[in-house]
C-alpha positions as CSV (number, residue, x, y, z in Angstrom):
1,X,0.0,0.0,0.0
2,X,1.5,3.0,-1.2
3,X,0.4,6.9,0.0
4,X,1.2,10.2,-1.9
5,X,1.9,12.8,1.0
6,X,1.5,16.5,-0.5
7,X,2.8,19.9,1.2
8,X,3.2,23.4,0.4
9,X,0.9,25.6,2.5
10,X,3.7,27.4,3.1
11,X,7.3,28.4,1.7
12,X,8.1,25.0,1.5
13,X,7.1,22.4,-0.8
14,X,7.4,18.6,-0.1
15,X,6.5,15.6,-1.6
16,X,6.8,12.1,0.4
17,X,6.0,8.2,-0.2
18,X,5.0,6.0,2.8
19,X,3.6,2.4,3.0
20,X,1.5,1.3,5.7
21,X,2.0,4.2,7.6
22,X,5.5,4.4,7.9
23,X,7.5,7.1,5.4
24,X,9.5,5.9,2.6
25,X,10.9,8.7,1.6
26,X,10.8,12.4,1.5
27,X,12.0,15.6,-0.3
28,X,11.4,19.5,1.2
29,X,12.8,22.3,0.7
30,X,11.8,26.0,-0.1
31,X,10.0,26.9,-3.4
32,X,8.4,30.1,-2.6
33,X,5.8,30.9,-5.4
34,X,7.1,28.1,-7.6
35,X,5.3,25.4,-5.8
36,X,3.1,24.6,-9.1
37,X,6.3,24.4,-11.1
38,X,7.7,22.1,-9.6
39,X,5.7,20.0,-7.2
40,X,4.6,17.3,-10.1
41,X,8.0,17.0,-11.5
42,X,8.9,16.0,-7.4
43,X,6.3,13.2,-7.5
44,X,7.7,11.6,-10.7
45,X,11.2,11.7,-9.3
46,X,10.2,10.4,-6.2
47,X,7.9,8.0,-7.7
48,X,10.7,6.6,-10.4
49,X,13.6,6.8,-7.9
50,X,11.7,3.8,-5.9
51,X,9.8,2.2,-9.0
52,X,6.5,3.0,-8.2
53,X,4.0,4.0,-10.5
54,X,1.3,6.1,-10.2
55,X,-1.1,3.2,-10.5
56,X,0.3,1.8,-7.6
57,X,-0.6,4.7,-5.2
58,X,-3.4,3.5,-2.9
59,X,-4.2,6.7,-1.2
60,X,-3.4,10.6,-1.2
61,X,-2.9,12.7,2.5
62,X,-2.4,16.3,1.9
63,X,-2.2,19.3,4.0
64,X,-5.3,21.9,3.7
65,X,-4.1,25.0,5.3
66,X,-4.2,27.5,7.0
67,X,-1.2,29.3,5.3
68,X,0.1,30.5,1.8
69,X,-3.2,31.2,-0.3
70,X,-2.1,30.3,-3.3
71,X,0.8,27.3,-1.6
72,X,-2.5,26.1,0.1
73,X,-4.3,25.7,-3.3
74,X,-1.5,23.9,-5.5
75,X,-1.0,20.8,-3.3
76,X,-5.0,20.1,-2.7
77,X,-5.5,20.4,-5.9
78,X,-3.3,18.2,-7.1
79,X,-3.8,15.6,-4.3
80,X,-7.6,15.8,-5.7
81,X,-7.1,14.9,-9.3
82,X,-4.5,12.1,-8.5
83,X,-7.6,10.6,-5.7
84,X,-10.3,11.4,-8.7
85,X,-7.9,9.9,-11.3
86,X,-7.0,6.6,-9.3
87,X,-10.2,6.6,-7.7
88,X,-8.3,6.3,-4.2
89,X,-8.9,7.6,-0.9
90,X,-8.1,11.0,0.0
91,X,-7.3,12.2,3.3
92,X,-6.7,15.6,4.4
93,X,-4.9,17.3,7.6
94,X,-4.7,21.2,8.6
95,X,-1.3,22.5,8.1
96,X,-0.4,23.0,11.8
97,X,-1.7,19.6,12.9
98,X,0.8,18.2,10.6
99,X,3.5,20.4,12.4
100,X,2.9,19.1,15.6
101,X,5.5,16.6,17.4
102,X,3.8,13.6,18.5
103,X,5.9,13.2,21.9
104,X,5.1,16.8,23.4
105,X,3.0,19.7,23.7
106,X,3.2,21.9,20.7
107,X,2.6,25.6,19.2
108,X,2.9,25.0,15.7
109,X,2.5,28.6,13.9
110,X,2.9,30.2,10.5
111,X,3.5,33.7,9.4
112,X,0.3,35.0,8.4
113,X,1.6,38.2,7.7
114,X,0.1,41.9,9.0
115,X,1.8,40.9,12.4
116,X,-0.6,38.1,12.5
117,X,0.3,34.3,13.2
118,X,-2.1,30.6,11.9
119,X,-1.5,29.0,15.6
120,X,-2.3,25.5,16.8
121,X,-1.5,23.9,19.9
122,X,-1.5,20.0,20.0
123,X,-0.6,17.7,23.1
124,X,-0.4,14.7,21.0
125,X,-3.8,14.0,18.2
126,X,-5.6,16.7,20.9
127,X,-5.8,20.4,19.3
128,X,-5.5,22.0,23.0
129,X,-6.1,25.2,21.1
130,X,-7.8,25.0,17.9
131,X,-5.8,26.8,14.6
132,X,-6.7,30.3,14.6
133,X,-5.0,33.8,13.9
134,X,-3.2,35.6,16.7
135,X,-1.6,38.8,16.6
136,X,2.1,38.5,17.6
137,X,2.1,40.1,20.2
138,X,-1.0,37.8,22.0
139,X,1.0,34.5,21.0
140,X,4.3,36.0,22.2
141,X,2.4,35.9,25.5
142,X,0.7,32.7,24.8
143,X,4.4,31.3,24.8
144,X,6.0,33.1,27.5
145,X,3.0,32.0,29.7
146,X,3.7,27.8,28.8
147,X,7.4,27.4,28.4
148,X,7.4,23.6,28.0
149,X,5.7,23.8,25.4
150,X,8.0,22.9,21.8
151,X,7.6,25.5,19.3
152,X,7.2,24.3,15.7
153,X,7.5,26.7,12.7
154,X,9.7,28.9,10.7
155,X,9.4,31.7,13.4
156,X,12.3,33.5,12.7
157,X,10.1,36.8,12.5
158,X,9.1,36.4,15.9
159,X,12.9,36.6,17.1
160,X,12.6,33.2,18.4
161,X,13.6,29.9,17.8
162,X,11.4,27.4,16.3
163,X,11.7,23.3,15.7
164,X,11.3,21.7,12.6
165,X,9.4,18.9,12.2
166,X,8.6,16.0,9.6
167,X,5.6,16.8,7.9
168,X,5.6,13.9,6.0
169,X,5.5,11.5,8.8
170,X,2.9,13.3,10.1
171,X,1.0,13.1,7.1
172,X,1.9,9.3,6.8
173,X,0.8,9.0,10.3
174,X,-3.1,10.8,9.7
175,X,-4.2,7.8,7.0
176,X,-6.8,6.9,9.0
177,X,-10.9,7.4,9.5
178,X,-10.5,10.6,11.4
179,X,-8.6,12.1,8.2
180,X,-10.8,10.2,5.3
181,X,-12.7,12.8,3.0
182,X,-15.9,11.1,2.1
183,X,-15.8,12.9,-1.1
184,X,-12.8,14.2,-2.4
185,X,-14.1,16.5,-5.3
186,X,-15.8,18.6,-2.0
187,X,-12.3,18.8,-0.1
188,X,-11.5,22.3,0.0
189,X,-8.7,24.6,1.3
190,X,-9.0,25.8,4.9
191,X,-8.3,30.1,5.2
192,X,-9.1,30.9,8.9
193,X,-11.1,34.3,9.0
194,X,-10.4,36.9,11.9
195,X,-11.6,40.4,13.5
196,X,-9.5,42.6,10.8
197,X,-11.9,42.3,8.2
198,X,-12.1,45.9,8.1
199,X,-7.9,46.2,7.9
200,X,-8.4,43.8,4.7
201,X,-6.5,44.6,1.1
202,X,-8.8,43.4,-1.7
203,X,-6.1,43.5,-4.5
204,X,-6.8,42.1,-8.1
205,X,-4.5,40.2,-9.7
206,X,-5.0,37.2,-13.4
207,X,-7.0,33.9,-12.4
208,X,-4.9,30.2,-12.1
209,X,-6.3,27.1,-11.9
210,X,-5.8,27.0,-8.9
211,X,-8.7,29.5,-8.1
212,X,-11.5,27.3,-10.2
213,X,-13.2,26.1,-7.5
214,X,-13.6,29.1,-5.4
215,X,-14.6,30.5,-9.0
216,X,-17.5,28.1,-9.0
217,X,-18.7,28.5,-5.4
218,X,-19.2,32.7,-6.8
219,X,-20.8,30.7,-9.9
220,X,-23.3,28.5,-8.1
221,X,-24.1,31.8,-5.8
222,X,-24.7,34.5,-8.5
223,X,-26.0,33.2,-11.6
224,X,-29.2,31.0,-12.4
225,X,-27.2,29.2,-15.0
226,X,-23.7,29.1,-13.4
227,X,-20.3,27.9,-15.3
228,X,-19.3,24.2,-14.9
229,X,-15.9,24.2,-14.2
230,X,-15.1,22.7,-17.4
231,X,-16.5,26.0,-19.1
232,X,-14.4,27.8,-16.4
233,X,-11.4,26.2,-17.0
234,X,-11.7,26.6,-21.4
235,X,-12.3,30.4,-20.8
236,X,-9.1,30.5,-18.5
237,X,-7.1,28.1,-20.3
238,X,-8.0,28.0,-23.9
239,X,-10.0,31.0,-24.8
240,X,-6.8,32.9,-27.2
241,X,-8.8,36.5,-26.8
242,X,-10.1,35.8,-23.4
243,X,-8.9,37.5,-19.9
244,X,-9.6,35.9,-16.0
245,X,-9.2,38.0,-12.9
246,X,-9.7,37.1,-9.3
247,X,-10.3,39.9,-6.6
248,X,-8.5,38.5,-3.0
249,X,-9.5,39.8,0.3
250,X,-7.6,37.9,3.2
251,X,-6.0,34.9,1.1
252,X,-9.6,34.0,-0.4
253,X,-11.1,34.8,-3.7
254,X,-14.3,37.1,-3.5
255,X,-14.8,37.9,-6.8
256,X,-13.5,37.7,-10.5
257,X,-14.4,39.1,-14.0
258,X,-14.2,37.5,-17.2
259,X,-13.7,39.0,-20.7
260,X,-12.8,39.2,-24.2
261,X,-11.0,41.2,-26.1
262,X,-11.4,41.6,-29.8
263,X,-10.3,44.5,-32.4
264,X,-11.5,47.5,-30.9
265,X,-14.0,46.4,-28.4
266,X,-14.0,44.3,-25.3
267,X,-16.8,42.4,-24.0
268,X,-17.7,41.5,-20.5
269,X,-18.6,37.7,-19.9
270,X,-18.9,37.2,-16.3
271,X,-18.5,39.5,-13.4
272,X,-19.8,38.2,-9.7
273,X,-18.7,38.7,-6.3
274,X,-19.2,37.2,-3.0
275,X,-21.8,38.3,-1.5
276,X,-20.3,38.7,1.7
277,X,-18.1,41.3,0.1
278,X,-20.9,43.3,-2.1
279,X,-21.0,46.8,-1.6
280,X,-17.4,47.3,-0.7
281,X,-15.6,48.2,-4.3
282,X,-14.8,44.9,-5.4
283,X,-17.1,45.5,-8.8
284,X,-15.2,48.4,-9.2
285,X,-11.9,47.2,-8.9
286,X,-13.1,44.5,-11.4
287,X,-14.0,46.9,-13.8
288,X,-11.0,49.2,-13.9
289,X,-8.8,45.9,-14.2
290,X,-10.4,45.8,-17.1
291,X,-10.2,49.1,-18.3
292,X,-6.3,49.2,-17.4
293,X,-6.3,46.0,-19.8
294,X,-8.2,47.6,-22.8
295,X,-6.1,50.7,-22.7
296,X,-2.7,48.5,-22.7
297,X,-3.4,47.1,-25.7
298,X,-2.0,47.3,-29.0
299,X,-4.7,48.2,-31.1
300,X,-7.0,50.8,-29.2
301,X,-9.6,49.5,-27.2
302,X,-12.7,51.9,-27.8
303,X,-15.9,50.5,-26.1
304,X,-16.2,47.5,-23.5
305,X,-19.9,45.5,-23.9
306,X,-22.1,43.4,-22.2
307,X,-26.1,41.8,-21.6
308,X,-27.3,42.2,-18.4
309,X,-30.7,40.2,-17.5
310,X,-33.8,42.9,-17.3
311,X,-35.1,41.7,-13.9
312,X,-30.9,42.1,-12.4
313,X,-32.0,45.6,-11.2
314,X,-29.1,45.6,-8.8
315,X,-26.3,45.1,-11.5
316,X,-28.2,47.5,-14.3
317,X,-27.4,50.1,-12.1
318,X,-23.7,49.0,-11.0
319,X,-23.0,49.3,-14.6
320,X,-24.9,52.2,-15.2
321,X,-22.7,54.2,-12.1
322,X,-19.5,52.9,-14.5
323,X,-20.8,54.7,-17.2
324,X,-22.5,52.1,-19.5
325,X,-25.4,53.5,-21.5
326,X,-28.3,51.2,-22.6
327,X,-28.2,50.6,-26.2
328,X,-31.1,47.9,-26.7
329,X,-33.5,44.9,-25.4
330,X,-32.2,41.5,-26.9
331,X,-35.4,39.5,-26.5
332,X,-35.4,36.1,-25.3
333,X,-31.5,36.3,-25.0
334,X,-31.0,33.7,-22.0
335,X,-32.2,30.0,-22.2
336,X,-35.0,30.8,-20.0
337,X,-37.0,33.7,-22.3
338,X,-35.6,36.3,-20.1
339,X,-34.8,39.6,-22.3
340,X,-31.5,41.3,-22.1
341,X,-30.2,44.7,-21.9
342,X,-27.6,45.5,-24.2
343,X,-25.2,47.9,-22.3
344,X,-22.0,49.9,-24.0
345,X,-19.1,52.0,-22.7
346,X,-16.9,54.4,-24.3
347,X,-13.7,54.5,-23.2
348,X,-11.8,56.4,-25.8
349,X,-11.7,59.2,-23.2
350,X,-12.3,57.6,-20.1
């Protein structure tokens, strides 16, 4: 019985073999923001250095965060399509739990940036405090106030010394029913929220494949007849005009637009955002992405397009605040008889 163990929820990525619960082999080291690069090349190595195949994988155990939003991402969703592809079990462990020592108490923690920590505390399979975010200076106290506790993490900015641990075994050591994902398409990436929503960046930056599913959820939420994630993954992947961005708020995706570009008009396909997040300038952020796209181009972008449905009240007048101008009713436009608003903007002088 051979298990895939997959890491990289944080600067590190790591790849590991065990069978029956006890590790084979291992290879970690850092690969900040190249984790997708090079994480499937690592499993072939690994894989061939012991003459394994990938049909002889019997299970999948991954790490799902907290940590890196995009590290998170690359190592469940590759631990997803290898459990979908080999139809084998999948089983799934939070980032600091797989930090912990077995032996002794332990604070595993990760950088969450802002002069904010991910902590855990494990005595053991216990979570004596369950992963959350702490501001440094609360944790500081937290460890000052139980000094036999072991330290786990790169907590160099902290000015203190951390262990390291083997995530790997850890992850050998979680096969079991506690860690088993009933259905591994649902597994999804764990990004603790906190009390500094209102301290939050939303920045925008281009979609990856790693943000389909989120992508979806927005889908499923917004629209009557949503993407599938095959349709999802075409526009991102294969559509040669087509343009995908995401809007992030505290390491999660809250909304995204999609478009075209063609000659010299652009042409909105999609734009949604969580509704949690409505009413806060995501849209607009969205939109002058957009706009900052159609102007870089090489052969002048002059109006951006869309439809709108006629009963979407709310969004006829987000566009119409952005300046699009009703240009006609397209009757029966959507599969369900529903009319649509044909809506231009000219941005020749915008």
């Amino acid at each position: 019985m051979i298990d895939l163990l997959l890491d990289s929820s944080n600067t590190d990525l790591a790849v590991g073999i065990s069978k029956n619960g006890v590790l084979i082999d291992s290879v970690s080291y850092q690969a900040w923001q190249r984790q997708s690069e090079l994480m499937v090349d690592e499993i072939d190595k690994i894989l061939n250095k012991h003459e394994i195949t990938r049909k002889d994988i019997s299970s999948v155990s991954v790490t799902k965060g907290p940590g890196s939003y995009t590290g998170v991402r690359i190592a469940m969703t590759i631990a997803k399509t290898v459990a979908l592809a080999l139809d084998c079990p999948l089983y799934v462990s939070s980032s600091l739990e797989a930090m912990r020592f077995e032996e002794e108490p332990t604070i595993a923690i990760v950088n969450a940036r802002s002069k904010r920590s991910y902590v855990g505390v494990y005595q053991g399979k216990k979570a004596i405090v369950a992963d959350c975010i702490m501001d440094n200076a609360s944790l500081l106290q937290y460890i000052d106030a139980h000094p036999d506790f072991v330290i786990s993490g790169d907590v160099g900015y902290l000015e203190i010394e951390g262990k390291r641990v083997n995530v790997m075994a850890n992850l050998a050591n979680a096969i079991d029913e506690d860690h088993l994902v009933e259905e591994p398409l649902g597994a999804r990436p764990i990004y603790l929220k906190d009390a500094y929503e209102s301290e939050t960046k939303i920045i925008v930056r281009k979609m990856n494949t790693a943000d389909i599913p989120s992508v979806c959820e927005i889908e499923k939420a917004c629209f009557k007849n949503p993407y599938t994630e095959e349709q999802i993954t075409y526009e991102l992947m294969n559509n040669p005009v087509g343009y995908f961005f995401v809007a992030i708020a505290d390491a999660k995706v809250i909304g995204f637009i999609d478009f075209m570009v063609t000659f010299d008009s652009a042409t909105i396909s999609q734009i949604a955002v969580d509704e949690a997040y409505r009413k806060k300038g995501v849209g607009t952020l969205l939109i002058g992405e957009m706009v900052k796209v159609c102007k870089s181009q090489k052969d002048e972008v002059d109006f951006i397009t869309l439809e709108v449905r006629k009963s979407n009240e709310n969004a006829h007048r987000f566009y119409k605040r952005h300046a699009f101008e009703d240009i006609v009713t397209k009757k029966a436009y959507y599969d369900d008889g529903e009319d649509a608003i044909y809506m231009v903007r000219s941005i020749v002088n915008d």
